[in-house]
C-alpha positions, 0 to 999 in steps of 0.5 A: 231685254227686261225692259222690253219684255215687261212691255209685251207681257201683258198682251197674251203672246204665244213666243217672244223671241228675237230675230235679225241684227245680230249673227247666232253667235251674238245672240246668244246672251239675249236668248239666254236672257229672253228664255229666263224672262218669258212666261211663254215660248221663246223663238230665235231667227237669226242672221247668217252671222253679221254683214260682211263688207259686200253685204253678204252673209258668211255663216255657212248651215254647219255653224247656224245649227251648231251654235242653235244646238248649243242654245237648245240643248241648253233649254233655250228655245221652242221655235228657231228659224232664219233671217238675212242670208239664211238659205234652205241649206241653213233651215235644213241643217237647223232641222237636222240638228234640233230634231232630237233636242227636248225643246223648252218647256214653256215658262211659268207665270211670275208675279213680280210687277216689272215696270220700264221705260227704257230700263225695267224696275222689278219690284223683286224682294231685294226692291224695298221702296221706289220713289215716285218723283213728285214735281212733274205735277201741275197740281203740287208744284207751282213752279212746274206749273208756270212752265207749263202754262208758259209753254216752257216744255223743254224748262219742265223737261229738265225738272224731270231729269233733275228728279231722275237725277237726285233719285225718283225711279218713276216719275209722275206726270199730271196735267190737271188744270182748268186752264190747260187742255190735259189731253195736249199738254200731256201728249206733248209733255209725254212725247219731249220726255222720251227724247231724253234718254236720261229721262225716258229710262225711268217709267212714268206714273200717269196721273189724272182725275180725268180718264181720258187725259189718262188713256190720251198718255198712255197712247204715247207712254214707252215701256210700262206705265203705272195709271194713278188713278182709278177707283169705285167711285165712278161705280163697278161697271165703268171702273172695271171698263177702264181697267179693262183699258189700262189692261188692254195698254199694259200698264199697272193701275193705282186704285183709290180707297174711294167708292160710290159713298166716298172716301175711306178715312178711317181703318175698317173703311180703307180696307173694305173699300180694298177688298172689294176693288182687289176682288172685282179686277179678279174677276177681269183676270188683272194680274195681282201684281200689278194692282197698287193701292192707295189708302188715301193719305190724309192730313193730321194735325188740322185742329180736329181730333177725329183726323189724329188718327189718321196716320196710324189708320194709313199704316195698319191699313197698308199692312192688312193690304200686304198681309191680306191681298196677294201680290198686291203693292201700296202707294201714296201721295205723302204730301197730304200727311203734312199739309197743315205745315204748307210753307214750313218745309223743315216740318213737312220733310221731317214728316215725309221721312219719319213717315217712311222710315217705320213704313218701308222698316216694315214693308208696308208700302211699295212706292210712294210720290214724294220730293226725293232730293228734299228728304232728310236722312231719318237719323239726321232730323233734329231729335226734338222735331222728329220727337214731335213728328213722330209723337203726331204721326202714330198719335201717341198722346192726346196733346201729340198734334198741338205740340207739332203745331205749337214748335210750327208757330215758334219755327215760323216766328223765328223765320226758320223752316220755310222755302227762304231757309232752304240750303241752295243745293248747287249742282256739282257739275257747275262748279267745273270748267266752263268747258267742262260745263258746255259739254256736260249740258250737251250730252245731258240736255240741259239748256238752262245755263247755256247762254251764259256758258257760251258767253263765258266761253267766248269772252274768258280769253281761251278762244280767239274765235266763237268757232273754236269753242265747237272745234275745241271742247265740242268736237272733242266730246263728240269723239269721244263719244263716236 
């Protein structure tokens, strides 16, 4: 219900409510929560109780309005009616019955972003942080990148459900690439992603540089989707003209600290640009809350001394975004923070933790696209690496970047710290049964090991015949599940 309210909010409806399927009294949990949710009238038009075995109704007038009565009295309803097997009798009775009721008054604006896909995410105080899942993206993964190209969809597919497993809350699609057509790739990619209930249940971030590869997602995006991204560097009358389109689809919009001179790299820049932006989507009514900023997340330790700063000038910029933009959320992309240490993972994901633990401690930042089953936990980084981490990020001396760099020499003189030293992570469910794992793959999607599943089946000496392996575990599975 949450998520399909989140869907429709944006579109200026007059009532949301629901109608069929059930009888009144199996609505009732969904009225109650509809009429919570709605900023707008809530209606209610149920079925004469549920279909009997002739496919009739039996829910006579009397028991419709007492039920609706009870919903109404309760402070549920603006508008009722009725649906399969309602009779004049039954809309007389609801008549008769509600006259007299105050109906509800009409719910108030909320400013609490609620994204979804088949689940919502609600960006409620008691949310702190939402990982963005970073490897559905052409540009920052390679290997998502050569199943693309390969035109292994179902391989890219399975590399959003592993992310969804180790934690994202949102997934990040970007299709940007010289060699593929962004508008097809994204379409179908979209598309495959939906048929995965695993998968689908989380929202998804449409990420492009390309405004029309952007709308062609969001044509096919279930749910409530975040846009990454637009910003002012296009000039005020086209950014605003596509944030009238990302409106118009209903999705929330990341907004680049860029304008029509460039990026903001430093402190007064990131957030003059912000302001300006916060300020023209006002003025075209784009609801606050879902307006995401991103500062632009630079890189440090470089060699440059002027790009020392710019850590510590991403967080103060992120929290004058929160103290000063009302409802507004910050974001970013953290893998630019480290990319001077590309190939030394230890470092890099030092980094990315040390990083967020200070901003979501203080409530800076919202979301941010990240690696989530690579992240350390904070207190489990070595203290010399997260000394020197930490002593680069908030620019704490002068020799705070070369000292990062030197112990990145060392790691990497010792082969330590790069993608070979990575512990392999074996899934659990791996470790179990072969039949055990044939049926975890099946309900879960995931072909990659099936081959060798099967073969394992047939050839282990527990089945005489390949036909008992779908009438053994298989059809035992699907009864379970029926």
């Amino acid at each position: 219900m949450d998520a399909f309210y989140a869907s429709i909010r944006h579109a200026n409806i007059f009532c949301a409510g629901i109608n069929c399927a059930l009888g009144c009294e199996e609505m009732g949990p969904y009225v109650e929560r509809m009429s919570g949710l709605s900023e707008y009238y809530t209606s209610c038009y149920p079925n004469a109780g549920l279909p009997n075995a002739m496919g009739g109704y039996d829910e006579t007038p009397e028991e419709m309005s007492t039920t609706l009565g009870r919903y109404a009295e309760n402070g549920w309803l603006n508008i009722v009616g009725g649906c399969c097997g309602t009779t004049p009798a039954h809309i007389k009775a609801m008549s008769d019955t509600l006259k007299t009721i105050k109906p509800r008054p009409k719910g108030k604006i909320h400013h609490i972003m609620t994204l979804a896909g088949l689940e919502p995410v609600r960006f409620t105080p008691e949310i702190v942080f939402a990982n963005v899942g970073e490897r559905c993206n052409l540009s920052g993964s390679i290997a998502f990148k050569r199943l693309i190209k390969e035109g292994n969809y179902e391989a890219g597919l399975a590399v959003a459900r592993k992310q969804v497993e180790e934690g994202a809350m949102i997934i990040d699609v970007n299709m940007d690439d010289g060699l593929i057509d962004g508008v097809v790739a994204m379409t179908k990619f979209i598309n495959l992603l939906a048929s995965d209930p695993d998968v689908a249940r989380a929202p998804l971030m449409i990420d492009s540089s390309k405004f029309h590869v952007i709308e062609a997602g969001l044509k096919c995006t279930q749910g409530k989707a975040i846009v990454n991204s637009i910003s002012l560097k296009v000039g005020e009358a086209e950014f605003l003209e596509q944030a009238k389109i990302i409106r118009r689809y209903g999705a929330a919009v990341v907004c680049m600290a860029f304008d029509e001179d460039g990026q903001a790299a430093d402190y007064e820049n990131k957030i003059r640009i912000c302001k300006r932006t916060y300020d023209l989507l006002m003025t075209i009514d784009f609801p606050p809350e879902d307006i995401i900023f991103d500062p632009n997340v630079l890189t440090i330790c470089t060699g440059m001394e002027e790009h020392n700063n710019y850590g510590v000038d991403l967080l103060r910029a992120s929290q004058w975004i929160k103290e000063n933009l009302p409802y507004a959320k910050v974001s970013g992309g953290l893998s630019n923070l480290s990319f001077s240490f590309r190939g030394l993972e230890k470092i890099r994901m030092a980094m990315h933790s040390a990083f967020l633990n200070h901003a979501i401690q203080n409530r800076w930042m919202d979301m941010a696209i990240v690696n989530a089953g690579a992240l350390p936990v904070y207190t489990d980084i070595d203290p010399k690496l997260l000394g020197l981490v930490e002593d680069a990020i908030f620019n704490r001396n002068s020799d705070a970047s070369e000292a990062l760099v030197t112990y990145a020499e060392e790691l990497k003189s010792t082969g330590m710290g790069g993608a070979d030293a990575k512990e392999v992570k074996v899934d659990e469910w791996r470790s179990r049964t072969v039949e055990a794992r044939l049926q975890h793959a099946l309900v879960k999607g995931i072909v990659e090991f099936i081959d060798n599943d099967v073969e394992e089946a047939r050839t282990c000496g527990k089945f005489a015949r390949p036909l008992e392996i779908i009438e053994g575990p298989l059809m035992d599975l699907s009864l379970i599940h029926i």
